[in-house]
N, C-alpha and C positions, 0 to 999 in steps of 0.2 A: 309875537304872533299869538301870545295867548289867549287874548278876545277873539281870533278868527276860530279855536281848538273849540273855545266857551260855545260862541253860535253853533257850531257844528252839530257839535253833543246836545244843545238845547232840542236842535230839531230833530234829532234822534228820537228823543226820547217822547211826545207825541204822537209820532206812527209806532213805535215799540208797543206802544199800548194799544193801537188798534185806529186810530185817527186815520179819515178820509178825507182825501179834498178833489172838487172837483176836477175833472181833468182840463177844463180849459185855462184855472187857477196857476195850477202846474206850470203853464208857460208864460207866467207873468215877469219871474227874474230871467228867464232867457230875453224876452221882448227887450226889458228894462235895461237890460247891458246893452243893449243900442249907443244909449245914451252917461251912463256910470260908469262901468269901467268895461267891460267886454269888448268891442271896439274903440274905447282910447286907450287902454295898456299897449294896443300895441301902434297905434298914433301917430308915437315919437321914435320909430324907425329910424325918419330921416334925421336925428338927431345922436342916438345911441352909435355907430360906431366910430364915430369921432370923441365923444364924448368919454368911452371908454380908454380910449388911449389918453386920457385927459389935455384934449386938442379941441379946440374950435373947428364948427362945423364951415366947409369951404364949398364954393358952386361946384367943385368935382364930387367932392363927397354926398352932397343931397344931388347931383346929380346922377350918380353910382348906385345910388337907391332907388331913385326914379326908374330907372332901366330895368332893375334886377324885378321891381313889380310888374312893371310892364312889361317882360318879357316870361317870366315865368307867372307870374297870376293869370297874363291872356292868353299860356298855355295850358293851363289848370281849367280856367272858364272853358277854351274850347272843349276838352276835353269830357266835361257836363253832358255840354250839349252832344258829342256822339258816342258814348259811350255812361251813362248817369250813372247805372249801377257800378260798374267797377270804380268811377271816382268817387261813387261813396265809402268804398270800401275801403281806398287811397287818404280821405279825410279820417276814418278811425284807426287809421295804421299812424297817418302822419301828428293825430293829434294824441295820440297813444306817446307815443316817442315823445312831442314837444311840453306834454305835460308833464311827462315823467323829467324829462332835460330841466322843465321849471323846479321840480322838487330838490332834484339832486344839487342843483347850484344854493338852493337854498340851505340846504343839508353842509356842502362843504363850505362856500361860501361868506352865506350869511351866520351861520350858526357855527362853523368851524368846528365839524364836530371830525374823530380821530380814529375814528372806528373803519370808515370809507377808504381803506390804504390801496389797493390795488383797482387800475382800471378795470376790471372785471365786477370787483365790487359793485364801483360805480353805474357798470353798465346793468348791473342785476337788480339795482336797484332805481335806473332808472323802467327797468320794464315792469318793476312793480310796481310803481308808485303811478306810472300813467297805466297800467291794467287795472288799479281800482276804479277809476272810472270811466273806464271804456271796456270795461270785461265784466265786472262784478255785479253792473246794473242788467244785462243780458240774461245774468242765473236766475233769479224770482222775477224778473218785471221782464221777461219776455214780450208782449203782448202789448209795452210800450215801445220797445226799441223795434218791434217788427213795425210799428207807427209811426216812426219819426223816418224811417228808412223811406218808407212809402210816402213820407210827406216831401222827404228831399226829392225824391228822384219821378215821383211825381207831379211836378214842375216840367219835367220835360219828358210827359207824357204815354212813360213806358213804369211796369211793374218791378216789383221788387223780388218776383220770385227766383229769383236766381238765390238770392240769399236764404232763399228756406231749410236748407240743410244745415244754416249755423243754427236756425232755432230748434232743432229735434233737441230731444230730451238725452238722448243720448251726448250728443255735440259738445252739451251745457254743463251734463255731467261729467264727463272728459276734462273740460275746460277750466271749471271750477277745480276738481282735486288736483290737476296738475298747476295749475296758479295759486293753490293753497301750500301745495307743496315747495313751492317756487320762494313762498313768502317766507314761509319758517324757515326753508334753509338759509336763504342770504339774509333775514338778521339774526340767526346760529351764526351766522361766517361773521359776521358782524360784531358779535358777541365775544367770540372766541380772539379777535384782533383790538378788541374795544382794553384801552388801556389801564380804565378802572372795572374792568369784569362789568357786575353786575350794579354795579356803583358808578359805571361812567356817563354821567349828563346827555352826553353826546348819544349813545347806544339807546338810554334812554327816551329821549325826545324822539328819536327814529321810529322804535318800536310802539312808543304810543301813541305818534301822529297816522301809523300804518295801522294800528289798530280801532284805532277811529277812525278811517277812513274804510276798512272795512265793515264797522257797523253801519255805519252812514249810508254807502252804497247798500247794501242789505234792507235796511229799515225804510229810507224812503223813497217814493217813487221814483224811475230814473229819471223822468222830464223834469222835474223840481230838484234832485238830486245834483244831476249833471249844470241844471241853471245858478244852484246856491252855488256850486263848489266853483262854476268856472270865473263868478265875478269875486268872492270872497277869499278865496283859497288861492287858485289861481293868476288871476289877474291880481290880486291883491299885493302878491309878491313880486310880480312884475316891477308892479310899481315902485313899490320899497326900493328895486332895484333900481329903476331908472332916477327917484329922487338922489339916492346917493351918488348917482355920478353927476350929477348936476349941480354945478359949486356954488349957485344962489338955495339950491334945496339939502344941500348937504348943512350951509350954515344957518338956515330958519331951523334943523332937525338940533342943531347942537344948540341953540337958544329955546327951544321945547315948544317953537310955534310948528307943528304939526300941520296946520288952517295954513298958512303963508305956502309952506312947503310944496301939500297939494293942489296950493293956486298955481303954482309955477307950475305944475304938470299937466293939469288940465289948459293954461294958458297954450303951452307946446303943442298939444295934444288936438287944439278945440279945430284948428283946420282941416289937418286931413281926417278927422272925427266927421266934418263936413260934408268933407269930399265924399265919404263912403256912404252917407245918408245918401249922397246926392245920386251916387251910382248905384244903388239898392233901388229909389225912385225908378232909375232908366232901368233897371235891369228888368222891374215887372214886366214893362211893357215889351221885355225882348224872350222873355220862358214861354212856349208854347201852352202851359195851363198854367192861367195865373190863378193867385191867390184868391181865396173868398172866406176865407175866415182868419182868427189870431193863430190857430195852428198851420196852417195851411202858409200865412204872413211870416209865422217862424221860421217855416220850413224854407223859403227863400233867404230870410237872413241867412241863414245857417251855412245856405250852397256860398253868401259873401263870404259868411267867416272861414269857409274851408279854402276859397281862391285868394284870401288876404294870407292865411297862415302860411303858406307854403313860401312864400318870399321872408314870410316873418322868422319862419324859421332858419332862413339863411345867416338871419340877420341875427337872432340870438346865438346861433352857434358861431359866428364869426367871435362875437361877446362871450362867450365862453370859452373860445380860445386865448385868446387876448388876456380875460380872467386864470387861465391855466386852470380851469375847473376838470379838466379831463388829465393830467398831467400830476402824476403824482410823485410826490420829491421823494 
């Protein structure tokens, strides 16, 4: 994960100094996950929980998936439509949680690291690690997040003042010192269980991926923020994850073709990647204020990614059980 640490901090370190870019710029790696990794990480659904018990995928199993979207995504979409505000506020709860779910698995996981001993840990650390980018971008860049709120739920043609009382100054200050506080304690508790103290890799790697990730949210804008980290950082790990259960990408990774690897995933991935281009298409034509600009275009992907996650996330937590990611020996 080192090159993903590398990028992060690179773009850091141009707004630290004072660098501006235009705001329509901002939403160009959101758009661009369309197509790279933002909607194919999560693709291969219909594949991951068969794959993870190291089982072939069967017509019950992709058909079990099939259901679980269609039945809870076209309960999410309706939802939009009578109620926008509150399922917006259901999208940064649930993508709070599933991004933090993405770190933590990565955390024990993929890095095995020994610091992580009790469920509780785990759970404090998944609410950190999905609060830096869904909380942290609120505290200085106000003024985009009240933007994007109004770009979602302006699609279907009602305002976003309901939520004006997360943005007082007061709310933001609240919010910030007690998720500051939130974060030193649980890698203190981390610290204090970590089996090489100050010297364990594992405790380590925790602390300065959390510390980079709180410059990052800080430093640059939240719309470019939230779009680098959710294809690079996010999705990135996804993917790592779903190559390794995939026994033609597990053995292109152990011959160090990388290229072969990520062909197989995109291969998996390139249909229902389709399919949601395709229902993004119909969908314009079903939001009562359609799009007219790239933000406004954003703003509609955004209500997809929120009605796709919600099954997705059934589907990685099914995968993290399986994994015994929550489950500490």
């Amino acid at each position: 994960m080192r090159p993903v640490w590398v990028l992060h901090a690179l773009v850091v370190l141009p707004f630290a100094l004072g660098l501006e870019v235009p705001l329509v710029v901002q939403y160009v790696p959101l758009a661009v996950s369309a197509l790279l990794l933002g909607l194919p990480h999560g693709a291969v659904d219909h594949l991951a929980p068969t794959r993870v018990r190291g089982e072939a995928p069967t017509l019950r199993s992709l058909a079990g998936v099939g259901v679980l979207y269609g039945v809870l995504g076209g309960a999410y979409l309706a939802a939009w439509f009578l109620a926008p505000v509150a399922s917006f506020g259901f999208f940064i709860a649930m993508t709070w949680a599933h991004w933090g779910q993405g770190d933590v698995h990565a955390l024990v996981a993929l890095e095995g690291v020994e610091h992580l001993r009790t469920t509780g840990q785990r759970v404090a650390t998944l609410v950190v690690r999905g609060g830096l980018p869904m909380l942290v971008p609120l505290l200085l860049g106000v003024d985009q997040y009240r933007e994007v709120a109004t770009l979602l739920v302006g699609r279907f043609g009602v305002e976003a003042a309901a939520l004006d009382p997360l943005f007082r100054v007061e709310t933001r200050l609240a919010l910030g010192v007690g998720f500051a506080l939130l974060t030193v304690a649980t890698l203190a508790v981390g610290l204090a269980r970590a089996p090489g103290g100050l010297a364990d890799a594992g405790w380590r790697r925790d602390a300065g991926e959390t510390t980079l990730l709180w410059a990052f949210f800080l430093a640059v804008p939240p719309i470019l923020a939230v779009g680098v980290y959710f294809c690079l950082w996010h999705a990135v790990r996804h993917v790592a994850r779903l190559v390794t259960l995939d026994s033609d990408g597990e053995r292109a990774l152990r011959r160090g073709d990388a290229v072969a690897a990520l062909a197989g995933f995109y291969r998996d991935a390139a249909p229902l990647t389709l399919v949601s281009l395709a229902f993004l298409a119909g969908f314009y034509w079903l939001v009562p204020v359609r799009p007219g600009t790239l933000p406004e275009t954003v703003g509609l992907y955004l209500v997809l990614i929120a009605v796709l996650t919600l099954p997705h996330v059934v589907v990685v937590s099914l995968m993290d059980r399986v994994e015994g990611v929550w489950r500490v020996a």
